[in-house]
Structure formats: C-alpha cells, structure tokens
C-alpha positions in Angstrom: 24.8 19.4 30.1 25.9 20.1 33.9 27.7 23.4 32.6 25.0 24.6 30.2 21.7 24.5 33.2 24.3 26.4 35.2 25.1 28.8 32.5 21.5 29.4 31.6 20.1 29.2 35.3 22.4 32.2 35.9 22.1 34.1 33.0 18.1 34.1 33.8 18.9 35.0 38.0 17.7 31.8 39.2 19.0 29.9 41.7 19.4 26.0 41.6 16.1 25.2 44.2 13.7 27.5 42.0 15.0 25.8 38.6 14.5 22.6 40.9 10.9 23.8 41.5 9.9 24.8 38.3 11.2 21.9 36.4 9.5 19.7 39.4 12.8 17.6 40.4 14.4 17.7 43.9 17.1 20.4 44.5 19.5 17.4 45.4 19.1 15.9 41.7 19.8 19.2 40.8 22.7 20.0 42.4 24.0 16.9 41.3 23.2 17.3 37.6 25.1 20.6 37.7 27.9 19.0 39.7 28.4 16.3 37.2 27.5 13.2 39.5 24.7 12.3 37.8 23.5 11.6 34.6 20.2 13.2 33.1 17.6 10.8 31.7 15.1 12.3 28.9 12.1 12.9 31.0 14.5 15.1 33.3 16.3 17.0 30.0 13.1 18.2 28.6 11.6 19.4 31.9 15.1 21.4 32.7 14.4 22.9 29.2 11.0 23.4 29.2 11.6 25.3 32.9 14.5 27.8 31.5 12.4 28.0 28.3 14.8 26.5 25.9 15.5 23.6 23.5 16.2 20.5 24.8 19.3 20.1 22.1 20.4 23.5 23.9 21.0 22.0 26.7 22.8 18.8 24.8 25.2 21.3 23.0 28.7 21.5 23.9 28.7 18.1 25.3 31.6 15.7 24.9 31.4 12.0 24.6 33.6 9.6 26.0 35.4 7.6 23.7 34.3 3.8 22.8 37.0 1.3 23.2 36.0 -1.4 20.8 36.9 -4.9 20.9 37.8 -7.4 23.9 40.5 -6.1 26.9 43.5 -7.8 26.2 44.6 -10.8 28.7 47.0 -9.6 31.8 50.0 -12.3 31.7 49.2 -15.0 34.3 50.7 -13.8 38.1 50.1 -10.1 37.6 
C-alpha cells in the first residue's frame, strides 16, 4: 500500500499534505502510511482512494503478506 499512494500521488503532481487534505487525514498519518510505519485501517484505504480517484483494491495490489507460522513455538531447553 505505502509504495502504491506514493506512486499514484506522484504520478497525479501531488504532494503528501494535499493528498492528506483531500482524503481528510493528518499529513503525519500520511507520511507514515507512505513510510511504512503504520498500518492503514478501512475507513483510511477508501478515503486515500476515493481522494486520488481510484479503486480501493488498487491501492491493495502488489502487496505482500507476511507469512503465518502455524502451531505453538517450540520450548527453549531450560537455562538458555
């Protein structure tokens, strides 16, 4: 998500406080959605798409999800 806003922000000539603006979120949220420190909830998605006048899932594409480790950590020998 972090490098598709960017990528579509700059394609359009906008910089990071007017896509703050129109998508009404604060230009620190922002810069820390395109920095990749913080995670995007729905409400936020759709309002970053509706401001650059795209798809939601357009924003979603190209993301990578972390793996799942299933099942219980195994048990560290006792004294380590």
């Amino acid at each position: 998500m972090p490098a598709a806003s960017r990528r579509l922000r700059q394609q359009r000539g906008i910089t990071q406080e007017q896509l703050a603006e129109a998508a009404e979120i604060e230009l620190r949220t922002m810069q820390s959605i395109e920095g990749g420190r913080q995670s995007v909830s729905l409400g936020t998605l759709v309002r970053l798409a509706n401001a650059l006048d795209v798809s939601p899932k357009v924003l979603l594409r190209g993301a990578e999800l972390t793996e799942i480790k299933r099942g219980r950590p195994r048990k560290r020998p006792a004294g380590t």
